[in-house]
C-alpha positions as CSV (number, residue, x, y, z in Angstrom):
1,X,53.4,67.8,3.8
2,X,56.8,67.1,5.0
3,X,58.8,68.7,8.0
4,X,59.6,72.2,8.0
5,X,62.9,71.2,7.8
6,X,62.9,69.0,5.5
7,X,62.6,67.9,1.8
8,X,59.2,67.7,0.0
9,X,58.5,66.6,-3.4
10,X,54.9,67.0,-3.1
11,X,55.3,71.2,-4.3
12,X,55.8,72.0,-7.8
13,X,58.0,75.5,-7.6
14,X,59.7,77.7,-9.7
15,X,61.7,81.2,-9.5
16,X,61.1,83.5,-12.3
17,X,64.5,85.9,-12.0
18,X,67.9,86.9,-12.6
19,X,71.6,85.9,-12.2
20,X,74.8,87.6,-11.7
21,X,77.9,85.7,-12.0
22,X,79.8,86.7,-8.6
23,X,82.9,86.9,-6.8
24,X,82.8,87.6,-2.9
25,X,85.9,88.8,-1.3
26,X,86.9,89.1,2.1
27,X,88.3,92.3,3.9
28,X,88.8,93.4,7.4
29,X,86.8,96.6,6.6
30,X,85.2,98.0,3.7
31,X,87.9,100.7,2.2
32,X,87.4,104.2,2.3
33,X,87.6,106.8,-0.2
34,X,90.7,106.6,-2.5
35,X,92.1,103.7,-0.3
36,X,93.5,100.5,-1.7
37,X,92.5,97.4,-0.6
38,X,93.9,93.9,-1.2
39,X,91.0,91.2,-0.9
40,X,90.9,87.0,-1.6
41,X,88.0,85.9,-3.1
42,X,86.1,83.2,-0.9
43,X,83.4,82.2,-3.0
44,X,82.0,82.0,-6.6
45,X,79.1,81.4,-8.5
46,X,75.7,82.5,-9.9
47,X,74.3,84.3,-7.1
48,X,71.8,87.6,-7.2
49,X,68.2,87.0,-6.1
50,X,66.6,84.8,-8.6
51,X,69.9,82.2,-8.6
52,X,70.0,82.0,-4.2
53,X,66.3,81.8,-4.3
54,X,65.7,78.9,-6.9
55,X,69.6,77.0,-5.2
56,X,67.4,77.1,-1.7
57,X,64.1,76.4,-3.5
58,X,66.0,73.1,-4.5
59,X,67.2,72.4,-1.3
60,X,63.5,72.3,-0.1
61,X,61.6,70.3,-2.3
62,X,64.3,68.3,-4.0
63,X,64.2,70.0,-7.1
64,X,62.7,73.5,-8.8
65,X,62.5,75.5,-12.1
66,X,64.6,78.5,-12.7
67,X,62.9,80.9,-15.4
68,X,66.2,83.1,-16.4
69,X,68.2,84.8,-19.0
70,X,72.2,84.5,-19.7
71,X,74.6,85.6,-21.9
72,X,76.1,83.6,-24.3
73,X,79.2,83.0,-22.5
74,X,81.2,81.1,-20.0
75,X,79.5,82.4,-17.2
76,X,76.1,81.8,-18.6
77,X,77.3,78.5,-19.4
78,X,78.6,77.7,-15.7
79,X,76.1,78.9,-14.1
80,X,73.7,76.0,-15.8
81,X,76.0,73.1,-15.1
82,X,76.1,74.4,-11.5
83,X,72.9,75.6,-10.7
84,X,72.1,71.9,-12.4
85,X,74.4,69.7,-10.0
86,X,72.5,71.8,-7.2
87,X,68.6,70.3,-8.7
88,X,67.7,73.3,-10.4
89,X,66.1,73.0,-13.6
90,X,67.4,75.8,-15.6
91,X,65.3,77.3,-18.1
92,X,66.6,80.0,-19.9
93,X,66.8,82.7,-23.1
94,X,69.9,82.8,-24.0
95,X,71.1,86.8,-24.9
96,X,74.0,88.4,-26.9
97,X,76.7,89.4,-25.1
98,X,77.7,88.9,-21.5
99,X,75.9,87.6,-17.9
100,X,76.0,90.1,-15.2
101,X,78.3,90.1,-12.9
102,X,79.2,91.3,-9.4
103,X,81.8,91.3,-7.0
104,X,80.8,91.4,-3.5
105,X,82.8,92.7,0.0
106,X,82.3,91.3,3.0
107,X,83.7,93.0,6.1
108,X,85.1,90.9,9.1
109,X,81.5,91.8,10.7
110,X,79.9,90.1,8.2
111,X,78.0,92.6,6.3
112,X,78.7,92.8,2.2
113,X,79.2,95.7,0.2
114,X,77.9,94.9,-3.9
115,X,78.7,96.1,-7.4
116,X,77.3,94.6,-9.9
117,X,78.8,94.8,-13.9
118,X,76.4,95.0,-16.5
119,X,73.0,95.1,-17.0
120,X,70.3,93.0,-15.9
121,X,69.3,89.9,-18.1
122,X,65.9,89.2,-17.2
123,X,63.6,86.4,-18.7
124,X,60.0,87.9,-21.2
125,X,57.5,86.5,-22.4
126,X,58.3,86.7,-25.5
127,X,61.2,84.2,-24.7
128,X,60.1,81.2,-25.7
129,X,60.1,79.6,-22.5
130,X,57.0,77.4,-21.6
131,X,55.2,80.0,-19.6
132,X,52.0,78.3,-20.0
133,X,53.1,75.7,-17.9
134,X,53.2,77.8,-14.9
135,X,49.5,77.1,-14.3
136,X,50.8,73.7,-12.6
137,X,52.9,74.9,-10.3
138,X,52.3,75.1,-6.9
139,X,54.5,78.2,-5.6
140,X,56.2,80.4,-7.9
141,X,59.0,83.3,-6.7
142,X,59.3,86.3,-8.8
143,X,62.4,88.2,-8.6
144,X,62.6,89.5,-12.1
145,X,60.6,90.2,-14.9
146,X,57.9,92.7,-16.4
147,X,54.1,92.7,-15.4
148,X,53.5,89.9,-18.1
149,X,55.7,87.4,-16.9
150,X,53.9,88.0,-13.4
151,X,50.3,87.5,-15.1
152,X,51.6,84.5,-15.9
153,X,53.1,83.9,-12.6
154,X,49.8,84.7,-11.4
155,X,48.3,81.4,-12.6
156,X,50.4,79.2,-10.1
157,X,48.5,78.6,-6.7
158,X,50.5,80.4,-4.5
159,X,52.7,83.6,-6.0
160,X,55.2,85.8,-3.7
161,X,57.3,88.8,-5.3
162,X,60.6,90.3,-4.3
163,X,59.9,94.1,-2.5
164,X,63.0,95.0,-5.4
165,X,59.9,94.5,-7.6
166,X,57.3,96.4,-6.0
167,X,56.8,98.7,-9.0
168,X,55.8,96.1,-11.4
169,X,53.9,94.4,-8.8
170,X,52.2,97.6,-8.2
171,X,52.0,98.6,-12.0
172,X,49.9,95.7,-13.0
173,X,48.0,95.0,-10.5
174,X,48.6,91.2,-10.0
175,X,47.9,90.7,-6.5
176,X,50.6,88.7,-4.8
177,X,50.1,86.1,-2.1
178,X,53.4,87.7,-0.3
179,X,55.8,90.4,-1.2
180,X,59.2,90.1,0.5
181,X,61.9,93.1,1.6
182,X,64.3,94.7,3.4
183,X,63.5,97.3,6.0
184,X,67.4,98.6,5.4
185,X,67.3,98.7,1.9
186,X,66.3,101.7,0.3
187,X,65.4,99.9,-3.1
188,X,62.9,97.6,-1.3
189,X,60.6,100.7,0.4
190,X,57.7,99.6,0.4
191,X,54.9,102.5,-0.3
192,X,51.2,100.8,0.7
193,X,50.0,104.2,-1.3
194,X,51.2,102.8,-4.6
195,X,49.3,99.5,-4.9
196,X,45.8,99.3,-6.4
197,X,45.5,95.3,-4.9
198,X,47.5,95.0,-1.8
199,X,49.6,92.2,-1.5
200,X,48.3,89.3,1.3
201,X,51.0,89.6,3.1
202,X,54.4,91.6,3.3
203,X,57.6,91.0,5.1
204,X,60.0,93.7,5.9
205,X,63.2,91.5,7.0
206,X,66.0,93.5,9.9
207,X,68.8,90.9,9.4
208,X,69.8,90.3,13.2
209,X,66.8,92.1,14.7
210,X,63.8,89.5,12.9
211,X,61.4,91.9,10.7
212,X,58.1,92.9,11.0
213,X,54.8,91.8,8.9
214,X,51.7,93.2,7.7
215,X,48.9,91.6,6.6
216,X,45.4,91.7,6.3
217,X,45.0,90.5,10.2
218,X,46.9,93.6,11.6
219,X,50.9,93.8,12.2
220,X,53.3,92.0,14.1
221,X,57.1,91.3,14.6
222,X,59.0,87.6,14.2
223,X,62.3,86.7,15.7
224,X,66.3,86.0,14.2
225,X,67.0,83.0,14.6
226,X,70.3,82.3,15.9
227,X,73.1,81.1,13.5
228,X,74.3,77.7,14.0
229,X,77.7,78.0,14.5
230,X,79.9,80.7,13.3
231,X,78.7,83.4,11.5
232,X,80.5,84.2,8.2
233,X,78.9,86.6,6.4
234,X,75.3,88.0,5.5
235,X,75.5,86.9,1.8
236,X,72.4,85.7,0.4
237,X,70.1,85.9,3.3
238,X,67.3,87.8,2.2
239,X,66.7,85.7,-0.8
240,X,67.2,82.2,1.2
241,X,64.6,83.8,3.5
242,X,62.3,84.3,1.0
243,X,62.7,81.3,-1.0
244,X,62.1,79.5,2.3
245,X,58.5,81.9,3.2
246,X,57.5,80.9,-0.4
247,X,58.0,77.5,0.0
248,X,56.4,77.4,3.4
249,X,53.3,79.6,2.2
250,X,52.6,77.0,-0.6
251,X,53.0,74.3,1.7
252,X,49.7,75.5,3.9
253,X,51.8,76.9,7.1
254,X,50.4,79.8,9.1
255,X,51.9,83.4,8.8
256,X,53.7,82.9,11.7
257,X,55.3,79.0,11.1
258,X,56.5,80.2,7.7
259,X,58.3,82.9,9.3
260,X,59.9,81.0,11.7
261,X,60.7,78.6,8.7
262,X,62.0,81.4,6.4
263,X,64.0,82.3,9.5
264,X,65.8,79.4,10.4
265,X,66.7,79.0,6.7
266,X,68.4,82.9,6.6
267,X,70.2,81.8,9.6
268,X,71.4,78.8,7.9
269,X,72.9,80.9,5.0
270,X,74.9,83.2,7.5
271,X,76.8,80.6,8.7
272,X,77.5,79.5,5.1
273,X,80.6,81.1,3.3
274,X,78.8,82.3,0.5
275,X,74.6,82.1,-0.3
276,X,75.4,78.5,-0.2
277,X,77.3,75.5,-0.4
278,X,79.2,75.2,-3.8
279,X,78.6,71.7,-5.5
Protein backbone atom coordinates (compact mmCIF):
# COMPACT_ATOMS: atom_id res chain seq x y z
CA UNK A 1 0.00 0.00 0.00
CA UNK A 2 2.33 2.87 -0.05
CA UNK A 3 2.58 5.96 2.39
CA UNK A 4 -0.24 8.28 2.61
CA UNK A 5 1.96 10.61 1.24
CA UNK A 6 3.38 9.11 -1.16
CA UNK A 7 3.19 7.51 -4.70
CA UNK A 8 1.52 4.08 -5.40
CA UNK A 9 1.34 2.28 -8.48
CA UNK A 10 -0.51 -0.54 -7.05
CA UNK A 11 -4.25 1.50 -7.71
CA UNK A 12 -5.67 1.52 -11.08
CA UNK A 13 -7.78 5.14 -11.08
CA UNK A 14 -9.57 7.16 -13.38
CA UNK A 15 -11.70 10.52 -13.33
CA UNK A 16 -14.74 10.52 -15.45
CA UNK A 17 -15.40 14.56 -15.89
CA UNK A 18 -14.92 17.84 -17.38
CA UNK A 19 -12.47 20.59 -18.32
CA UNK A 20 -12.48 24.23 -18.62
CA UNK A 21 -9.64 26.01 -20.05
CA UNK A 22 -8.80 28.82 -17.40
CA UNK A 23 -7.25 31.93 -16.59
CA UNK A 24 -6.91 33.03 -12.80
CA UNK A 25 -6.31 36.56 -12.12
CA UNK A 26 -5.19 38.30 -9.21
CA UNK A 27 -6.92 41.43 -7.51
CA UNK A 28 -6.77 43.13 -4.22
CA UNK A 29 -10.62 42.72 -3.89
CA UNK A 30 -13.29 41.44 -5.99
CA UNK A 31 -14.85 44.65 -7.85
CA UNK A 32 -18.15 45.87 -7.12
CA UNK A 33 -20.98 46.71 -9.21
CA UNK A 34 -20.11 48.80 -12.34
CA UNK A 35 -16.42 49.14 -11.14
CA UNK A 36 -13.47 48.51 -13.27
CA UNK A 37 -10.82 46.44 -12.38
CA UNK A 38 -7.37 45.84 -13.84
CA UNK A 39 -6.15 42.22 -13.00
CA UNK A 40 -2.70 39.98 -14.20
CA UNK A 41 -3.31 36.66 -14.84
CA UNK A 42 -1.17 34.24 -12.50
CA UNK A 43 -1.98 30.94 -13.83
CA UNK A 44 -3.29 28.93 -16.78
CA UNK A 45 -4.50 25.75 -17.72
CA UNK A 46 -7.17 23.01 -17.91
CA UNK A 47 -8.58 23.30 -14.57
CA UNK A 48 -12.62 22.65 -13.43
CA UNK A 49 -13.26 19.59 -11.34
CA UNK A 50 -12.60 16.59 -13.44
CA UNK A 51 -9.04 18.22 -14.85
CA UNK A 52 -7.65 19.13 -10.76
CA UNK A 53 -8.98 15.88 -9.78
CA UNK A 54 -7.38 13.44 -12.43
CA UNK A 55 -3.67 16.24 -12.28
CA UNK A 56 -3.79 15.19 -8.27
CA UNK A 57 -5.00 11.62 -9.00
CA UNK A 58 -1.62 11.44 -11.04
CA UNK A 59 0.36 12.84 -8.51
CA UNK A 60 -0.75 9.87 -6.20
CA UNK A 61 -0.35 6.89 -7.97
CA UNK A 62 2.00 7.91 -10.65
CA UNK A 63 -0.26 7.94 -13.35
CA UNK A 64 -4.47 7.89 -13.99
CA UNK A 65 -7.06 7.99 -16.73
CA UNK A 66 -9.02 11.02 -17.60
CA UNK A 67 -12.50 10.14 -19.24
CA UNK A 68 -13.37 13.78 -20.92
CA UNK A 69 -14.68 15.68 -23.77
CA UNK A 70 -12.93 18.87 -25.68
CA UNK A 71 -13.46 20.94 -28.34
CA UNK A 72 -11.75 20.74 -31.32
CA UNK A 73 -9.48 23.56 -30.77
CA UNK A 74 -6.34 24.92 -29.30
CA UNK A 75 -7.43 24.68 -25.96
CA UNK A 76 -8.73 21.13 -26.29
CA UNK A 77 -5.48 20.45 -27.79
CA UNK A 78 -3.35 22.04 -24.83
CA UNK A 79 -5.00 20.73 -22.40
CA UNK A 80 -3.88 17.01 -23.61
CA UNK A 81 -0.20 17.76 -24.11
CA UNK A 82 -0.43 19.25 -20.59
CA UNK A 83 -2.55 17.18 -18.67
CA UNK A 84 -0.12 14.43 -20.45
CA UNK A 85 3.37 15.92 -19.22
CA UNK A 86 1.50 15.88 -15.71
CA UNK A 87 0.81 11.47 -16.12
CA UNK A 88 -2.61 11.76 -17.05
CA UNK A 89 -3.82 9.57 -19.62
CA UNK A 90 -6.23 11.51 -21.56
CA UNK A 91 -9.13 9.90 -22.99
CA UNK A 92 -11.37 11.91 -24.72
CA UNK A 93 -14.48 12.65 -27.46
CA UNK A 94 -13.51 15.18 -29.28
CA UNK A 95 -16.77 17.91 -29.94
CA UNK A 96 -17.45 20.66 -32.56
CA UNK A 97 -16.77 23.84 -31.50
CA UNK A 98 -14.93 25.24 -28.52
CA UNK A 99 -13.64 23.90 -24.76
CA UNK A 100 -15.09 25.71 -21.93
CA UNK A 101 -13.52 28.18 -20.49
CA UNK A 102 -13.27 30.26 -17.32
CA UNK A 103 -11.65 33.03 -15.89
CA UNK A 104 -11.18 32.93 -12.20
CA UNK A 105 -10.58 36.02 -9.42
CA UNK A 106 -8.75 35.62 -6.65
CA UNK A 107 -8.89 38.34 -3.86
CA UNK A 108 -5.72 39.13 -1.80
CA UNK A 109 -7.52 36.84 0.97
CA UNK A 110 -7.33 34.10 -1.08
CA UNK A 111 -10.84 33.22 -2.03
CA UNK A 112 -11.79 33.05 -6.02
CA UNK A 113 -14.69 34.42 -7.68
CA UNK A 114 -15.59 32.01 -11.24
CA UNK A 115 -17.20 32.49 -14.64
CA UNK A 116 -17.10 30.07 -16.69
CA UNK A 117 -17.69 30.57 -20.94
CA UNK A 118 -19.51 28.06 -22.61
CA UNK A 119 -21.18 25.12 -22.03
CA UNK A 120 -20.19 22.06 -20.37
CA UNK A 121 -18.41 19.19 -22.55
CA UNK A 122 -18.96 16.24 -20.78
CA UNK A 123 -17.93 12.64 -21.85
CA UNK A 124 -21.36 9.72 -22.90
CA UNK A 125 -21.47 6.65 -23.41
CA UNK A 126 -22.12 6.71 -26.56
CA UNK A 127 -18.52 8.18 -27.06
CA UNK A 128 -16.59 5.66 -28.08
CA UNK A 129 -14.38 5.56 -25.26
CA UNK A 130 -13.51 2.15 -23.71
CA UNK A 131 -16.03 2.24 -20.92
CA UNK A 132 -15.95 -1.38 -20.55
CA UNK A 133 -12.69 -1.29 -19.28
CA UNK A 134 -13.71 0.53 -16.17
CA UNK A 135 -14.42 -2.92 -14.52
CA UNK A 136 -10.51 -3.03 -13.85
CA UNK A 137 -10.05 -0.12 -12.20
CA UNK A 138 -9.63 0.19 -8.76
CA UNK A 139 -11.05 3.78 -7.78
CA UNK A 140 -12.88 5.75 -10.22
CA UNK A 141 -13.93 9.75 -9.54
CA UNK A 142 -17.01 11.00 -11.16
CA UNK A 143 -17.33 14.61 -11.74
CA UNK A 144 -19.30 14.59 -14.91
CA UNK A 145 -21.44 12.64 -16.86
CA UNK A 146 -25.18 11.14 -17.06
CA UNK A 147 -26.47 8.12 -14.94
CA UNK A 148 -24.94 5.76 -17.71
CA UNK A 149 -21.51 6.71 -17.59
CA UNK A 150 -21.93 6.22 -13.65
CA UNK A 151 -23.37 2.54 -14.13
CA UNK A 152 -20.44 2.04 -15.77
CA UNK A 153 -18.42 3.74 -13.13
CA UNK A 154 -20.18 1.60 -10.87
CA UNK A 155 -18.23 -1.57 -11.96
CA UNK A 156 -14.82 -0.17 -10.60
CA UNK A 157 -14.22 -1.40 -6.90
CA UNK A 158 -14.38 1.62 -5.19
CA UNK A 159 -16.64 4.72 -6.83
CA UNK A 160 -16.96 8.39 -5.16
CA UNK A 161 -19.06 11.23 -7.01
CA UNK A 162 -18.77 14.99 -6.83
CA UNK A 163 -21.90 16.58 -4.45
CA UNK A 164 -22.21 19.00 -7.94
CA UNK A 165 -23.64 15.65 -9.19
CA UNK A 166 -25.93 14.62 -6.58
CA UNK A 167 -28.94 14.66 -8.93
CA UNK A 168 -27.68 12.09 -11.31
CA UNK A 169 -26.28 10.21 -8.44
CA UNK A 170 -29.65 10.37 -6.93
CA UNK A 171 -31.61 9.83 -10.30
CA UNK A 172 -30.16 6.45 -10.97
CA UNK A 173 -29.70 5.10 -8.16
CA UNK A 174 -26.02 3.93 -8.30
CA UNK A 175 -24.94 3.84 -4.88
CA UNK A 176 -21.60 5.54 -4.41
CA UNK A 177 -18.92 4.50 -2.06
CA UNK A 178 -18.43 8.49 -1.15
CA UNK A 179 -20.03 11.63 -2.45
CA UNK A 180 -17.93 14.67 -1.94
CA UNK A 181 -19.14 18.73 -1.37
CA UNK A 182 -19.07 21.90 -0.17
CA UNK A 183 -21.03 22.94 2.90
CA UNK A 184 -20.65 26.81 1.30
CA UNK A 185 -21.75 26.00 -1.98
CA UNK A 186 -25.21 26.24 -2.74
CA UNK A 187 -24.92 23.87 -5.94
CA UNK A 188 -23.43 21.03 -3.73
CA UNK A 189 -26.66 20.88 -1.04
CA UNK A 190 -26.88 17.89 -0.23
CA UNK A 191 -30.74 16.73 0.27
CA UNK A 192 -30.54 12.96 2.25
CA UNK A 193 -34.53 13.14 1.10
CA UNK A 194 -33.61 12.74 -2.48
CA UNK A 195 -31.64 9.50 -2.62
CA UNK A 196 -33.24 6.10 -2.99
CA UNK A 197 -29.55 4.34 -2.01
CA UNK A 198 -27.67 6.54 0.21
CA UNK A 199 -24.23 7.09 -0.55
CA UNK A 200 -21.52 5.18 2.12
CA UNK A 201 -20.18 8.08 3.04
CA UNK A 202 -20.51 11.96 2.45
CA UNK A 203 -18.15 14.79 2.97
CA UNK A 204 -19.34 18.32 3.41
CA UNK A 205 -15.86 20.20 3.16
CA UNK A 206 -15.64 24.13 5.27
CA UNK A 207 -12.34 25.30 3.59
CA UNK A 208 -10.43 26.69 6.80
CA UNK A 209 -12.82 25.23 9.39
CA UNK A 210 -12.28 21.09 8.19
CA UNK A 211 -15.96 19.71 7.21
CA UNK A 212 -18.05 17.38 8.70
CA UNK A 213 -19.04 13.57 7.64
CA UNK A 214 -21.81 11.35 7.62
CA UNK A 215 -21.95 7.94 7.25
CA UNK A 216 -23.51 4.90 8.07
CA UNK A 217 -21.60 4.90 11.67
CA UNK A 218 -23.16 8.24 12.83
CA UNK A 219 -21.56 11.94 12.15
CA UNK A 220 -18.46 13.48 12.99
CA UNK A 221 -16.21 16.52 12.15
CA UNK A 222 -12.29 16.33 10.71
CA UNK A 223 -9.76 19.09 10.96
CA UNK A 224 -7.89 21.83 8.25
CA UNK A 225 -4.81 21.17 8.01
CA UNK A 226 -2.49 23.95 8.10
CA UNK A 227 -0.98 25.20 4.79
CA UNK A 228 2.66 24.74 4.42
CA UNK A 229 3.92 27.91 3.91
CA UNK A 230 2.18 30.84 2.40
CA UNK A 231 -1.20 30.67 1.44
CA UNK A 232 -1.97 31.86 -2.09
CA UNK A 233 -5.22 31.19 -2.98
CA UNK A 234 -8.18 28.57 -2.51
CA UNK A 235 -8.11 27.44 -6.19
CA UNK A 236 -8.64 23.95 -6.74
CA UNK A 237 -9.06 22.71 -3.20
CA UNK A 238 -12.12 20.98 -3.14
CA UNK A 239 -11.38 18.81 -6.01
CA UNK A 240 -7.60 18.01 -4.77
CA UNK A 241 -9.45 17.03 -1.58
CA UNK A 242 -11.45 14.77 -3.15
CA UNK A 243 -9.16 13.26 -5.64
CA UNK A 244 -7.07 12.62 -2.49
CA UNK A 245 -10.35 10.87 -0.22
CA UNK A 246 -10.79 8.76 -3.48
CA UNK A 247 -7.55 7.66 -3.67
CA UNK A 248 -7.30 6.99 0.04
CA UNK A 249 -10.72 5.13 0.10
CA UNK A 250 -9.53 2.69 -2.63
CA UNK A 251 -6.40 2.22 -0.96
CA UNK A 252 -8.25 0.51 2.27
CA UNK A 253 -7.76 3.59 4.82
CA UNK A 254 -10.36 4.20 7.56
CA UNK A 255 -12.90 7.19 7.30
CA UNK A 256 -11.02 9.06 9.38
CA UNK A 257 -7.12 8.46 7.80
CA UNK A 258 -8.53 9.36 4.35
CA UNK A 259 -9.73 12.51 5.66
CA UNK A 260 -6.80 13.50 7.20
CA UNK A 261 -5.14 12.42 3.84
CA UNK A 262 -7.67 14.29 1.58
CA UNK A 263 -6.82 17.14 4.07
CA UNK A 264 -3.26 17.55 3.94
CA UNK A 265 -3.54 17.29 0.05
CA UNK A 266 -6.26 20.59 0.03
CA UNK A 267 -3.79 22.19 2.13
CA UNK A 268 -1.12 21.51 -0.32
CA UNK A 269 -3.05 23.09 -3.18
CA UNK A 270 -3.62 26.50 -1.10
CA UNK A 271 -0.25 27.13 -0.91
CA UNK A 272 0.05 26.48 -4.70
CA UNK A 273 -0.51 29.38 -7.16
CA UNK A 274 -3.03 27.79 -9.09
CA UNK A 275 -4.82 23.97 -8.47
CA UNK A 276 -1.31 23.03 -9.19
CA UNK A 277 2.05 23.18 -10.39
CA UNK A 278 2.18 23.89 -14.17
CA UNK A 279 4.57 21.39 -16.08
Amino acid sequence: MGHPDGVSRNLRTAVVGHVEWTTIARLARVPQQGEVAHAAAVWEGPAGGGAVAAVQMAQLTGRTTFFTALGDDTAGRRTEEVLGRLGVEVLTATRPGRTRTAVSVVDDSGERTTTTLGPRLQPSLDDPLPWNELVTYDVVHFVAGDGRVLEHARRARVVTASLRESEVVATCGVPVDALIGSAADPAERYDPASFTTEPGLVVLTEGREGGRFLSADGTGRYDAVPVPGQEQDSYGMGDNFAAALAYALGRGDTTATALRAAAERAARCAATRGPYTLP
